[in-house]
Each structure stands twice: as C-alpha cells, then as structure tokens.
MOPAC internal coordinates of N, CA, C and O (Angstrom, degrees):
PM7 1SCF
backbone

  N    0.0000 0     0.00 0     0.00 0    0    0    0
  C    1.4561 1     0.00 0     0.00 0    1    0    0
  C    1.5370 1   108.12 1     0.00 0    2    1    0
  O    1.2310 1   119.12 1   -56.54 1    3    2    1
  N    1.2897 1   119.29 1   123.46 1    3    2    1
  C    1.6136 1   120.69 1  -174.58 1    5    3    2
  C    1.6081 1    92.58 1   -75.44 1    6    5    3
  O    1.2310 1   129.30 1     2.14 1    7    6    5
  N    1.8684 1    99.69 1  -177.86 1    7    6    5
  C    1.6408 1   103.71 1  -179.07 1    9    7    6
  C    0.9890 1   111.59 1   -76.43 1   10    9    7
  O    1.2310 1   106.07 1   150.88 1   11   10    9
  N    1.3762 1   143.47 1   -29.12 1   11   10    9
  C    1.3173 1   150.40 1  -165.48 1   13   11   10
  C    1.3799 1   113.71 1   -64.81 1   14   13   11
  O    1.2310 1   125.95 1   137.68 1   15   14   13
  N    1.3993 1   106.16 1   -42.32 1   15   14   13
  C    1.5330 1   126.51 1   165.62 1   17   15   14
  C    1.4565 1   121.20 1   -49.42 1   18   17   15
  O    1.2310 1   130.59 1   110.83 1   19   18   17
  N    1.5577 1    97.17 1   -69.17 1   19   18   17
  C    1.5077 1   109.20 1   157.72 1   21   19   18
  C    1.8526 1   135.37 1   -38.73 1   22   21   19
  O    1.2310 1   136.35 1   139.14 1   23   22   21
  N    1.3038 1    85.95 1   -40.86 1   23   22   21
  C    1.6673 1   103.13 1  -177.97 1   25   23   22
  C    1.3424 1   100.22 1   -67.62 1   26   25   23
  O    1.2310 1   120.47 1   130.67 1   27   26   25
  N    2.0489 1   116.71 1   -49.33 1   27   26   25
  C    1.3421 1   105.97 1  -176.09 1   29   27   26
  C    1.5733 1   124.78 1   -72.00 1   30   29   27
  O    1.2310 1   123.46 1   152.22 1   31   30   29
  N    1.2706 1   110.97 1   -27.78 1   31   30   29
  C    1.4314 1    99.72 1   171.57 1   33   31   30
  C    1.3538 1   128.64 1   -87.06 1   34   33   31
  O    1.2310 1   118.96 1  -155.05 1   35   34   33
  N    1.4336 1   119.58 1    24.95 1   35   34   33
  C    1.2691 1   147.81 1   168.85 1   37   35   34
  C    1.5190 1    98.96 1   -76.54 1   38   37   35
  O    1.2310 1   123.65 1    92.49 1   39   38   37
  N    1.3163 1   110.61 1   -87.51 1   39   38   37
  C    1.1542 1   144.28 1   163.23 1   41   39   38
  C    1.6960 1   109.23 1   -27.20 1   42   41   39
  O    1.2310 1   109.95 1   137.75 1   43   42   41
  N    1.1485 1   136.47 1   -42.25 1   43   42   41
  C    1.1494 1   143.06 1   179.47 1   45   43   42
  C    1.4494 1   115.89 1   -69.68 1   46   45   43
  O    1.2310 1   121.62 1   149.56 1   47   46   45
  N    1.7909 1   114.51 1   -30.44 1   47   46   45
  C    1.4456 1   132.43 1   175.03 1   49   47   46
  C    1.6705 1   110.63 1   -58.10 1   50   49   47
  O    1.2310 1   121.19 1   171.34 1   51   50   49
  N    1.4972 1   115.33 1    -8.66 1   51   50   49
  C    1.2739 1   123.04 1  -154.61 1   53   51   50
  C    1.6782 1   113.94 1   -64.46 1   54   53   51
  O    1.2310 1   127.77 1   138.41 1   55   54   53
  N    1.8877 1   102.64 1   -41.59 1   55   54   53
  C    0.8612 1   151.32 1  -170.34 1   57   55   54
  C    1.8485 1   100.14 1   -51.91 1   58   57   55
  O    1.2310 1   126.37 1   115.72 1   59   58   57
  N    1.2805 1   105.35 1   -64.28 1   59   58   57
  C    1.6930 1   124.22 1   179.56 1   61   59   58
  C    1.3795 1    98.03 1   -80.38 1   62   61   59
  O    1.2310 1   103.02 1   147.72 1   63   62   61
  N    1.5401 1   148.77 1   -32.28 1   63   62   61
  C    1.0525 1   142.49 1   152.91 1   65   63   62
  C    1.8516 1   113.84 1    -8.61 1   66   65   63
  O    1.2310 1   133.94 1    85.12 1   67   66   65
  N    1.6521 1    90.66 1   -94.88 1   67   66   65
  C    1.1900 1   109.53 1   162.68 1   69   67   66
  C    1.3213 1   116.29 1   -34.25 1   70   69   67
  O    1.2310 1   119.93 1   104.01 1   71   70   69
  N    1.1751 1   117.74 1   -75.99 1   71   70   69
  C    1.5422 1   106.60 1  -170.51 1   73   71   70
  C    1.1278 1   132.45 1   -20.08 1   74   73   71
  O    1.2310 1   124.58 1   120.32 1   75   74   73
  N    1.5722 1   108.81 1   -59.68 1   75   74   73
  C    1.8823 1   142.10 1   160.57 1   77   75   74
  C    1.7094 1   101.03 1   -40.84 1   78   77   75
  O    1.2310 1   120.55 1   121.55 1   79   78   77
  N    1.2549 1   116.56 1   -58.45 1   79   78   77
  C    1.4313 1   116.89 1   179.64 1   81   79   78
  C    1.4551 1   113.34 1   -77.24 1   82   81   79
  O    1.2310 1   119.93 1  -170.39 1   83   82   81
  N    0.6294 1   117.73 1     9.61 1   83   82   81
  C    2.0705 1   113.71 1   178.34 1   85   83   82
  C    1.4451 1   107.85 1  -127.22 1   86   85   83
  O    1.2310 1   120.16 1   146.89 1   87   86   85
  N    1.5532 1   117.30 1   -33.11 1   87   86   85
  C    1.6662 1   107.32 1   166.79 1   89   87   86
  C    1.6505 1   120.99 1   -70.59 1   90   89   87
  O    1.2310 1   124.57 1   133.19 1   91   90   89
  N    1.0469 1   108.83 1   -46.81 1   91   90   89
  C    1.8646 1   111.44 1   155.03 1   93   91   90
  C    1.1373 1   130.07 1    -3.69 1   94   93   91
  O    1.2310 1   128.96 1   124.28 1   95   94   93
  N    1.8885 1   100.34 1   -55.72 1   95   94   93
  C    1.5165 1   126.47 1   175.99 1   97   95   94
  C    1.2981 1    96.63 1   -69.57 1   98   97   95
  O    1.2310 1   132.81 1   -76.78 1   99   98   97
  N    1.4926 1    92.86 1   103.22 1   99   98   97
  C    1.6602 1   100.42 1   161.30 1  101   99   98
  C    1.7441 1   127.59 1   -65.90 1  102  101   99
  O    1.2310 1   134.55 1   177.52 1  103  102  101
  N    1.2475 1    89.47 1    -2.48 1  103  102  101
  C    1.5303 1    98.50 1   174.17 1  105  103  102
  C    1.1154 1   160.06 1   -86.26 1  106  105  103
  O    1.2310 1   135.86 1   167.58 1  107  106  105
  N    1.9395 1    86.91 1   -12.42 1  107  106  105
  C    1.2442 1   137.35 1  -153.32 1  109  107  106
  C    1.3760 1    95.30 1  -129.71 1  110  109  107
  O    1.2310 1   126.98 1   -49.35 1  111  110  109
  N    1.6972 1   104.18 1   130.65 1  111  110  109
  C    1.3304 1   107.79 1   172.05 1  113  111  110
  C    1.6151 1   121.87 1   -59.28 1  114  113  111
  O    1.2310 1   116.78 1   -17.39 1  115  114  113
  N    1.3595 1   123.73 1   162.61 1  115  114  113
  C    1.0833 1   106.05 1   156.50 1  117  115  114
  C    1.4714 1   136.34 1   -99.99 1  118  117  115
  O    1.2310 1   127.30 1  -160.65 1  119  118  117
  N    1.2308 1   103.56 1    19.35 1  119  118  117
  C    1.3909 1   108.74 1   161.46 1  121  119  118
  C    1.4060 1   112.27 1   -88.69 1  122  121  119
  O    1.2310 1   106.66 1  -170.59 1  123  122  121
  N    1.0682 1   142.42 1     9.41 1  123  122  121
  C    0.7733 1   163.59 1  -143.29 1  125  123  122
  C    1.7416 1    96.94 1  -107.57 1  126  125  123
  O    1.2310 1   129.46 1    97.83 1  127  126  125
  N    1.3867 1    99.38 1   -82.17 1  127  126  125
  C    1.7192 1   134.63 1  -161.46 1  129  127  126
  C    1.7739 1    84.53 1   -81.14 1  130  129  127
  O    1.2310 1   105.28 1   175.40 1  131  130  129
  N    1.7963 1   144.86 1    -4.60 1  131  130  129
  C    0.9134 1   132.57 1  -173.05 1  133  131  130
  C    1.7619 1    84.67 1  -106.76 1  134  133  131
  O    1.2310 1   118.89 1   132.46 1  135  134  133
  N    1.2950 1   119.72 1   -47.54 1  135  134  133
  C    1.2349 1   118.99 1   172.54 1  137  135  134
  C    1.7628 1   126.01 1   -28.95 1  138  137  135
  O    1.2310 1   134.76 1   108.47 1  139  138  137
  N    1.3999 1    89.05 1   -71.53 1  139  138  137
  C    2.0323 1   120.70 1   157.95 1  141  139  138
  C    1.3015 1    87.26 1   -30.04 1  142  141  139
  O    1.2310 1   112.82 1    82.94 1  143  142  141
  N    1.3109 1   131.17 1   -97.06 1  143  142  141
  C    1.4396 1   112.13 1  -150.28 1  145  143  142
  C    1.4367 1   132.42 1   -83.18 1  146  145  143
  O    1.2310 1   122.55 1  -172.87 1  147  146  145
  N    1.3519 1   112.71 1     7.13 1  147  146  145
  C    1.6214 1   110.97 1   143.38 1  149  147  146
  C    1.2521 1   133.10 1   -92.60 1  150  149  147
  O    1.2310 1   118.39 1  -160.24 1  151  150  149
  N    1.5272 1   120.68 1    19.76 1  151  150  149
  C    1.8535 1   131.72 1   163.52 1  153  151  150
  C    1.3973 1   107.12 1   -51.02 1  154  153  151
  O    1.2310 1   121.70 1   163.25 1  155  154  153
  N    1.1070 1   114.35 1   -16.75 1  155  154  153
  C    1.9568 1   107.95 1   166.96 1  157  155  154
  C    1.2197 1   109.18 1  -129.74 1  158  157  155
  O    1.2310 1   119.36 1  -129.93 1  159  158  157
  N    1.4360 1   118.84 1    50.07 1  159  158  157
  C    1.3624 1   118.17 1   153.82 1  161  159  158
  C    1.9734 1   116.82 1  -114.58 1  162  161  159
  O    1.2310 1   125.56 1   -26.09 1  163  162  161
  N    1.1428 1   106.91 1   153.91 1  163  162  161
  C    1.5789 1   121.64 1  -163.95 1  165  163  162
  C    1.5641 1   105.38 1  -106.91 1  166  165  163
  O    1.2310 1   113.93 1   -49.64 1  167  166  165
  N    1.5455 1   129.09 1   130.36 1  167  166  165
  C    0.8864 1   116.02 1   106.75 1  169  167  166
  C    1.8422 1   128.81 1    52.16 1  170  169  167
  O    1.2310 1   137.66 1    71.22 1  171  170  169
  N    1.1936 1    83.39 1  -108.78 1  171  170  169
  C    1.8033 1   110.27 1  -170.61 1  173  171  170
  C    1.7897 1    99.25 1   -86.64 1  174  173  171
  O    1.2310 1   114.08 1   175.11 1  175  174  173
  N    1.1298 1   128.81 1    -4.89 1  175  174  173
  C    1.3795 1   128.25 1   157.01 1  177  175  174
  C    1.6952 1   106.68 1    98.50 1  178  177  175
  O    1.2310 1   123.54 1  -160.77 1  179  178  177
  N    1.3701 1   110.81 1    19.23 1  179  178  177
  C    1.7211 1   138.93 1   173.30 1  181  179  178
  C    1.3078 1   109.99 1   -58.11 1  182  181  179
  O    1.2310 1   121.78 1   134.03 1  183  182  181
  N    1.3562 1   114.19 1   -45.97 1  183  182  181
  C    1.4729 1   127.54 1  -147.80 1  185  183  182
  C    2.1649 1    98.75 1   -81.99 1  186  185  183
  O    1.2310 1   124.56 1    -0.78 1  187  186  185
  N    0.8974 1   108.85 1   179.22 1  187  186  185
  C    1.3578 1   139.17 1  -172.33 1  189  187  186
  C    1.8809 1   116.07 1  -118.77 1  190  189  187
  O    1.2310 1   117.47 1   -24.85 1  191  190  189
  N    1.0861 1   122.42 1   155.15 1  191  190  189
  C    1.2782 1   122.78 1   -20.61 1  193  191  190
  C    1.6362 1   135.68 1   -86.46 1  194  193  191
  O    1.2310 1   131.59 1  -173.27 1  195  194  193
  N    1.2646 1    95.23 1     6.73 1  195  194  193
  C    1.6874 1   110.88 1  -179.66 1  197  195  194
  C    1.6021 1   115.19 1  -114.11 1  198  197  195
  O    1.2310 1   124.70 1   178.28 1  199  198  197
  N    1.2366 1   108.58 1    -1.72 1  199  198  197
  C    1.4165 1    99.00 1  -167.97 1  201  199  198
  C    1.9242 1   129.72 1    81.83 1  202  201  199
  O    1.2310 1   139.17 1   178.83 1  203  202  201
  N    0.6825 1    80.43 1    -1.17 1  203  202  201
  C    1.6104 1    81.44 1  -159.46 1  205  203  202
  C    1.8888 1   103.99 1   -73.60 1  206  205  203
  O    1.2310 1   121.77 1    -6.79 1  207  206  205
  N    1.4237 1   114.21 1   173.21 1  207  206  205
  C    1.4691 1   105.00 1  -152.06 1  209  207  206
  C    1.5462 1    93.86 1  -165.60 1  210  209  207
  O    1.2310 1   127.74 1   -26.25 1  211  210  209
  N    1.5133 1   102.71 1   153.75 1  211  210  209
  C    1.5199 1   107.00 1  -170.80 1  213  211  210
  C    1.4088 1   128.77 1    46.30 1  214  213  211
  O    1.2310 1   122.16 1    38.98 1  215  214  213
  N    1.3963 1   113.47 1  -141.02 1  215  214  213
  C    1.6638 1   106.98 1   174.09 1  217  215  214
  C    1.5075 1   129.76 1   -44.21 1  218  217  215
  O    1.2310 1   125.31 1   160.69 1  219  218  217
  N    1.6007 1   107.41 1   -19.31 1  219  218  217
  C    1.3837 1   101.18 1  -174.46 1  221  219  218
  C    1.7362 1   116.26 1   -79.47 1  222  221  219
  O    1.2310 1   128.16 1  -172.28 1  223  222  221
  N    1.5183 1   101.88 1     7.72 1  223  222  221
  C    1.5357 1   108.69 1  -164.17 1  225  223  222
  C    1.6876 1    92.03 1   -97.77 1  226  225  223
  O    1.2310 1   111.28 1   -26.37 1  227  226  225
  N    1.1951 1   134.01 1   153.63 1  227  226  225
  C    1.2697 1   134.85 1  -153.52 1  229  227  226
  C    1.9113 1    91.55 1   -97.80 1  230  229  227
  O    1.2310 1   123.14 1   -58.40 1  231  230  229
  N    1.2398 1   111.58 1   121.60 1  231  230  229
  C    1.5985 1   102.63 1   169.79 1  233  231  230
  C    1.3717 1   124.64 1   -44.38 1  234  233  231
  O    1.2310 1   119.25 1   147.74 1  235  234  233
  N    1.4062 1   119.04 1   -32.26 1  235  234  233
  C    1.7985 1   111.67 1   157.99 1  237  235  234
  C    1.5859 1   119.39 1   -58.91 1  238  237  235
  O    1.2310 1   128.81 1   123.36 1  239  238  237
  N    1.2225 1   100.64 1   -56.64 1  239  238  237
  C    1.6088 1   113.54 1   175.20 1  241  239  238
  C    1.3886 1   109.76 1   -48.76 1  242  241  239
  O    1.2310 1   115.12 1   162.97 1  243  242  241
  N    1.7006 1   126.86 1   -17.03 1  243  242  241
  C    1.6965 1   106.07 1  -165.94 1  245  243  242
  C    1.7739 1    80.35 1  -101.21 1  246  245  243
  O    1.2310 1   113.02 1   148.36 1  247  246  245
  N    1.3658 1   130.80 1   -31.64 1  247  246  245
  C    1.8166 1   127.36 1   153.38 1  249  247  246
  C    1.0322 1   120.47 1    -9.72 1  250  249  247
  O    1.2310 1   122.87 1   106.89 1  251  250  249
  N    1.2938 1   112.11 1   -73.11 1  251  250  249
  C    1.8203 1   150.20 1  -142.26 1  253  251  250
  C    1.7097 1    81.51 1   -73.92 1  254  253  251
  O    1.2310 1   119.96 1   118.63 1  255  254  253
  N    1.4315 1   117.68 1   -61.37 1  255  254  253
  C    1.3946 1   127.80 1  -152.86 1  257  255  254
  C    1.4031 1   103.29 1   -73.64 1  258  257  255
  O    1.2310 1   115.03 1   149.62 1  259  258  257
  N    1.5087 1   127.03 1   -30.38 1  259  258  257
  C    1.4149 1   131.69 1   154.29 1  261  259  258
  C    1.1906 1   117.09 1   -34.64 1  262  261  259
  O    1.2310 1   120.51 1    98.84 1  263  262  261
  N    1.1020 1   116.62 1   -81.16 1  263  262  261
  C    1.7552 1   152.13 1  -172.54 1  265  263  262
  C    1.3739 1    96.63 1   -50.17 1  266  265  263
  O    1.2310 1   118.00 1   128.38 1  267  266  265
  N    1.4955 1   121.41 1   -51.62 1  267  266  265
  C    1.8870 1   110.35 1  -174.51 1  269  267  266
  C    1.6440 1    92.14 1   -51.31 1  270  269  267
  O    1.2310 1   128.34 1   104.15 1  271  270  269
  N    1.9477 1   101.54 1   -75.85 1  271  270  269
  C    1.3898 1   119.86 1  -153.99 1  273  271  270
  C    1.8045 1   104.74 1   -31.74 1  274  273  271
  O    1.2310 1   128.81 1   133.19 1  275  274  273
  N    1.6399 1   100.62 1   -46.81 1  275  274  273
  C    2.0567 1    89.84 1  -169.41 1  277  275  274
  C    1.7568 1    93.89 1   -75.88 1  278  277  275
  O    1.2310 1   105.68 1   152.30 1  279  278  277
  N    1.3723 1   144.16 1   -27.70 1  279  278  277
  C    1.1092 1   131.09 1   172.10 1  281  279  278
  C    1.4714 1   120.59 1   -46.99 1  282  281  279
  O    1.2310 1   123.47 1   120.19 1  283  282  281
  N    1.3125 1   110.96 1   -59.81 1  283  282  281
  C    1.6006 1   136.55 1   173.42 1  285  283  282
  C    1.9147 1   101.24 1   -38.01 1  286  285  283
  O    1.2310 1   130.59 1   116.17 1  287  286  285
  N    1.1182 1    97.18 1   -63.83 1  287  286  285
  C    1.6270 1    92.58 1  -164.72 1  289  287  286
  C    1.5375 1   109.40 1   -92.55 1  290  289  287
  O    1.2310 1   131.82 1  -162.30 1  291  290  289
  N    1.3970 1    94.78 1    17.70 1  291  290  289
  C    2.3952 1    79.92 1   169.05 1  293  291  290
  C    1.6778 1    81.99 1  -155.21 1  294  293  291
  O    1.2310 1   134.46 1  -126.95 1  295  294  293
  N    1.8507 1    89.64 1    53.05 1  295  294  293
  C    1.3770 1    90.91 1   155.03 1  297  295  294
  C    1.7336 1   105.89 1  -132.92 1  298  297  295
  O    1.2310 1   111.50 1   -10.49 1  299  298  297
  N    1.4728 1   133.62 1   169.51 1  299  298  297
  C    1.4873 1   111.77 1  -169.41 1  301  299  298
  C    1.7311 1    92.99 1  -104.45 1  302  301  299
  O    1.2310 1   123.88 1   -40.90 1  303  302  301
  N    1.3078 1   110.17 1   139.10 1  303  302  301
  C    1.5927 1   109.62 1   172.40 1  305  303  302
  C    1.5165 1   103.94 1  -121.74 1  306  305  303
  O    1.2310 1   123.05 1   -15.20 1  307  306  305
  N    1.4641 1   111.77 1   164.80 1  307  306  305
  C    1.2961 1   117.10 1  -170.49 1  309  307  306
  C    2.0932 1   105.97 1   -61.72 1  310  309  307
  O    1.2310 1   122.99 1   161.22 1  311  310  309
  N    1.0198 1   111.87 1   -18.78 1  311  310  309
  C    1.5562 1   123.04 1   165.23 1  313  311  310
  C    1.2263 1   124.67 1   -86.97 1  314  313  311
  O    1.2310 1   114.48 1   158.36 1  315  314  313
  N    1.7749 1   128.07 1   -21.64 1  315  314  313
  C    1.1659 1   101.30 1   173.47 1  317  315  314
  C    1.7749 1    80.89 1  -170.82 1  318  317  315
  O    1.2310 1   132.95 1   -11.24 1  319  318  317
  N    1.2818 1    92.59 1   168.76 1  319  318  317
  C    1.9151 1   115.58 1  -171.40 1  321  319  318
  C    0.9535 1   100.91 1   -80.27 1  322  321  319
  O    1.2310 1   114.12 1   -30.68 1  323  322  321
  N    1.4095 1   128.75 1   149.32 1  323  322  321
  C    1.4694 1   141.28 1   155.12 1  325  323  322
  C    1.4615 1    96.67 1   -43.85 1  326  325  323
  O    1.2310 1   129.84 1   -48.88 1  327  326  325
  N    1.4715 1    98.64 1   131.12 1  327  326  325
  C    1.6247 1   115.99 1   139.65 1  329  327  326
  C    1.4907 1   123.64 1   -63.60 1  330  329  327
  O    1.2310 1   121.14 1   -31.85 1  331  330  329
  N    1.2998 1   115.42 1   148.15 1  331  330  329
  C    1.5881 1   116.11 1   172.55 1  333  331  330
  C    1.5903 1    98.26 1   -76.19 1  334  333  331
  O    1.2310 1   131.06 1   -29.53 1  335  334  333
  N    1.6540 1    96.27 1   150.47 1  335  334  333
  C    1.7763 1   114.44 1   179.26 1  337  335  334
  C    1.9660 1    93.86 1   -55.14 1  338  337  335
  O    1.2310 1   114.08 1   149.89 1  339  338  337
  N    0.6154 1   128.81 1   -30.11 1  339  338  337
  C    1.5726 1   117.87 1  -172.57 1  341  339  338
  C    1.8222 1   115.19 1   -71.63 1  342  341  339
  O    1.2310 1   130.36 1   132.12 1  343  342  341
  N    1.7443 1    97.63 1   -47.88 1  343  342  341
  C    1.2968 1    99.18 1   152.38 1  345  343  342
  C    1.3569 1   151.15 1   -78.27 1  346  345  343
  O    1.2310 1   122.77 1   168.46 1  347  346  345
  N    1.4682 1   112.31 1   -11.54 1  347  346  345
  C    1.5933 1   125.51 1   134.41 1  349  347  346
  C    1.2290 1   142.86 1   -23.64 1  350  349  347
  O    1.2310 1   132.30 1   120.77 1  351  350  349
  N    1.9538 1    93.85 1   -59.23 1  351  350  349
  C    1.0808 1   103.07 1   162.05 1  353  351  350
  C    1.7947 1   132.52 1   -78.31 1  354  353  351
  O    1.2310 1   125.51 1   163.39 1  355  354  353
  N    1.4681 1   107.01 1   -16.61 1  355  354  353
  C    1.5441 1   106.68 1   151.57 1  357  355  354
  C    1.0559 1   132.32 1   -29.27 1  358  357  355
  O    1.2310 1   126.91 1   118.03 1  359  358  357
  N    1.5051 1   104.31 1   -61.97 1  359  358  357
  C    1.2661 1   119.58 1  -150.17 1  361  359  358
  C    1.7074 1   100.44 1   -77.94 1  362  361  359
  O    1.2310 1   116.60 1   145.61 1  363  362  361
  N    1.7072 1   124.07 1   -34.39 1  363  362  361
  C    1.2113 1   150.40 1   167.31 1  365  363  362
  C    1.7570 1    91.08 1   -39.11 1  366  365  363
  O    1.2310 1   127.68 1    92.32 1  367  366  365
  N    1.3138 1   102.83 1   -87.68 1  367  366  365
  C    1.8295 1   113.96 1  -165.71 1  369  367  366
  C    2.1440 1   100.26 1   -49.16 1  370  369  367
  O    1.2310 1   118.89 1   158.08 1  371  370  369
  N    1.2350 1   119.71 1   -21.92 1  371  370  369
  C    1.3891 1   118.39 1   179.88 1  373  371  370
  C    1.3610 1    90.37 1   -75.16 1  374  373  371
  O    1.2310 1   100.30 1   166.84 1  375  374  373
  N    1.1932 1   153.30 1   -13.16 1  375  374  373
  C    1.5232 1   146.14 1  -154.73 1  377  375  374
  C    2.0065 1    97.86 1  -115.26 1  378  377  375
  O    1.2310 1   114.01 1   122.88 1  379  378  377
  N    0.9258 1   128.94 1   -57.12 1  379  378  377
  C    1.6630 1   146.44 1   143.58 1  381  379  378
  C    1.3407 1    90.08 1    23.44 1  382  381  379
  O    1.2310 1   123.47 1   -60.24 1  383  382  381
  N    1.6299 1   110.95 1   119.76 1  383  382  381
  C    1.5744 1   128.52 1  -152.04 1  385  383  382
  C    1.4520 1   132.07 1    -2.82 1  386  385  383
  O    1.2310 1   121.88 1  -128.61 1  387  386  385
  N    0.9047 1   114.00 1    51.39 1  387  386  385
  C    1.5206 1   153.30 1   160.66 1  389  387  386
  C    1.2627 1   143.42 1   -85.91 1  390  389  387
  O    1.2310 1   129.98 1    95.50 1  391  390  389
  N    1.7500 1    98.35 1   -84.50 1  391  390  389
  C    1.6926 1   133.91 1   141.86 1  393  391  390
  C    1.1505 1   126.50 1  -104.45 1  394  393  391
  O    1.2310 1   109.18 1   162.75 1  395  394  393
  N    1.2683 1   137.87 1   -17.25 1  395  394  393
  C    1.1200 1   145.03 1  -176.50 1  397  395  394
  C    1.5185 1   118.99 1  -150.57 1  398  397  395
  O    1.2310 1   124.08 1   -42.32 1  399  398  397
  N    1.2335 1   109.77 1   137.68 1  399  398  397
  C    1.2480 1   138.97 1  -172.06 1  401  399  398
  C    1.8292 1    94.68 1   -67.45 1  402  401  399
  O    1.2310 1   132.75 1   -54.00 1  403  402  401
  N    1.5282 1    92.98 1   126.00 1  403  402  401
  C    2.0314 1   102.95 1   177.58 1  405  403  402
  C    1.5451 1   104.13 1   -76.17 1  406  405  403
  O    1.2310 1   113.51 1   152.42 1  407  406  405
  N    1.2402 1   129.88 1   -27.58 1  407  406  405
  C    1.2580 1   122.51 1  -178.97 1  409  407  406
  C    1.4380 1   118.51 1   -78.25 1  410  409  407
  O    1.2310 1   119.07 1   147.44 1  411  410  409
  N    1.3240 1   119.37 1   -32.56 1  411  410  409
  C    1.8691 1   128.64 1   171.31 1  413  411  410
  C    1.5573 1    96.02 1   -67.01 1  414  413  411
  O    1.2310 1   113.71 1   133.44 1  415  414  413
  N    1.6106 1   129.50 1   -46.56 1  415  414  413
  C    1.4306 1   109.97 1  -169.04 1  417  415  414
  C    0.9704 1   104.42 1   -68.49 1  418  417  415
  O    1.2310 1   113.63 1   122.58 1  419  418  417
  N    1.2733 1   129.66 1   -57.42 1  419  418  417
  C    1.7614 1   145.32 1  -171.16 1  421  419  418
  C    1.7963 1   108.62 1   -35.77 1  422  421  419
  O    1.2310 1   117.55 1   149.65 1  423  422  421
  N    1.7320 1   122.27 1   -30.35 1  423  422  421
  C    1.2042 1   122.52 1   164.18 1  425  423  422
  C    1.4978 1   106.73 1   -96.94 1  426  425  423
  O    1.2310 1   117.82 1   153.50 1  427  426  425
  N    1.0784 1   121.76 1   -26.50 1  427  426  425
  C    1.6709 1   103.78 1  -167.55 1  429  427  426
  C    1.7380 1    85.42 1   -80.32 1  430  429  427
  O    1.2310 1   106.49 1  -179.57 1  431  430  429
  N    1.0802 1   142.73 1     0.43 1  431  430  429
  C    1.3005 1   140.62 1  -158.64 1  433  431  430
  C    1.8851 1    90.04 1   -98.96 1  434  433  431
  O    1.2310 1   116.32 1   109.13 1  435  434  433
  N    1.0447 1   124.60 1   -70.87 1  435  434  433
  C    1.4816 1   137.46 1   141.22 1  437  435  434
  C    1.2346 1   110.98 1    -9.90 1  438  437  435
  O    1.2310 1   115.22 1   121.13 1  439  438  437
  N    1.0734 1   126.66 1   -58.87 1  439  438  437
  C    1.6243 1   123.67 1  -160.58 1  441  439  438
  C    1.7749 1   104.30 1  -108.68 1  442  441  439
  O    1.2310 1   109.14 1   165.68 1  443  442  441
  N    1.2931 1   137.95 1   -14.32 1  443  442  441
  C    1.2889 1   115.66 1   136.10 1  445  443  442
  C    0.7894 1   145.59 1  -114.83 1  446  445  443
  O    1.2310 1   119.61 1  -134.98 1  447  446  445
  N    1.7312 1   118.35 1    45.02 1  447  446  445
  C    1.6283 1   148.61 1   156.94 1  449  447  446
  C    1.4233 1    99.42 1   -60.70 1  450  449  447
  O    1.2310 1   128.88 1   101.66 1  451  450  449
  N    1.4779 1   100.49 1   -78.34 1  451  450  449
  C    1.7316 1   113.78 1   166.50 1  453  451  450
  C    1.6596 1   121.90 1   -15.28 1  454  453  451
  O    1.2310 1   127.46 1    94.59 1  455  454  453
  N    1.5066 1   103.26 1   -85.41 1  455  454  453
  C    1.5620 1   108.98 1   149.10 1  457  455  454
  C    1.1406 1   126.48 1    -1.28 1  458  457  455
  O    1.2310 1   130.34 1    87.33 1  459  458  457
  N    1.6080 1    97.67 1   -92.67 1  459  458  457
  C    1.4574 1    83.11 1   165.70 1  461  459  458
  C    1.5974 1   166.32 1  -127.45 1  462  461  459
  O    1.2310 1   136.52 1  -121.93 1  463  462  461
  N    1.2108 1    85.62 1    58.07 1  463  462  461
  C    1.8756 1   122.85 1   167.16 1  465  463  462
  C    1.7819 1   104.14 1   -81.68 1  466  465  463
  O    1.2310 1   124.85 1   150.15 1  467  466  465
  N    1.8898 1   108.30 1   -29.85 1  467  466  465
  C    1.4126 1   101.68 1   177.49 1  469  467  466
  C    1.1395 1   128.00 1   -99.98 1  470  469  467
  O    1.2310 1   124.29 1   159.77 1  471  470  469
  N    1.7541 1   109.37 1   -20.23 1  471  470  469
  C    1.3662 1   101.38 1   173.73 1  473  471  470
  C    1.6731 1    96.31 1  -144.55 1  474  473  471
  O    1.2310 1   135.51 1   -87.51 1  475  474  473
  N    1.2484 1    87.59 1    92.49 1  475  474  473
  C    1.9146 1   123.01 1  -176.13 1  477  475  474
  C    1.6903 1    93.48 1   -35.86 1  478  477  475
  O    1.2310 1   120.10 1   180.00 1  479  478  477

C-alpha cells in the first residue's frame, strides 16, 4: 500500500471519529452523530465509511453530503483554489443519481442562488 493510500484511509477514519464524539453528547441526538458519519457516503455505495447506498443513507446524511461536497470544492486548500459556486455546482449535477440525490441538489441549488445574490 503506497502513502497516499495510507494517508487516505487515515483520513477516511474521520467520519467514525465524529460519530464516537457527537453520540457522547448527551445532548445531541443521535441521529444526529449517525447523520455525521454518513457525509461521505454515496448513493451507488462509493462513499465511506461503511459503504452503504440508497435508502440505507439517512435523508439528512444524503443533505449533509451535498453541503460538505459544494463546501469542499469552492473552498481554497493548500493543493488547489476554490472553485466558483457555479462550478461546485457542476461537479454536484455530474454526481445526479449516482452520488447524489437530484432532489437535495435541485434545492440546495435554490437555496444558494439566494445566498449568493445576498451576500456576494
């Protein structure tokens, strides 16, 4: 297994991290912290950390996984520049019953148009 490999399934643990740390919170539902750790699950059963796919993905959790992915890519990382929100959303509609659910983009598409027309 090269490092890159290694690094990613490091990195992939992040997912169950959280989980462990958000059910704890007695304060906090646990659908909540079950939500949290399917933000990288797919659809087509791609995603991390269990695999799991379609209905078994929590309808918040297939949200959550929206909302990271357009966060993630029109954000700037030490590897690469933010994408513009338009190309975010590309990359979102390239995923469209696949990885992602057409009805969650189709509103988050709606709801940060709004956004950002108000705070440019």
């Amino acid at each position: 297994m090269s490092w890159k490999e290694k690094e990613f399934e490091q990195i992939q643990k992040h997912a169950d991290y959280g989980f462990h740390l958000i059910k704890n919170v007695h304060t906090v539902s646990l659908l909540v912290a079950n939500c949290a750790n399917q933000h990288h699950e797919r659809l087509d059963g791609s995603g991390y950390p269990r695999g799991i796919k379609g209905d078994e993905i929590h309808y918040f959790g297939k949200i959550i996984a929206v909302a990271d992915v357009f966060d993630v890519v029109t954000s700037n990382w030490v590897y690469r520049k933010a994408m513009l929100p338009h190309q975010g959303l590309e990359v979102l509609y390239a995923g469209v019953g696949k990885k992602f659910d057409n009805t969650i983009i189709e509103a988050f598409r709606r709801a940060i148009a709004i956004i950002l027309m108000v705070y440019p």
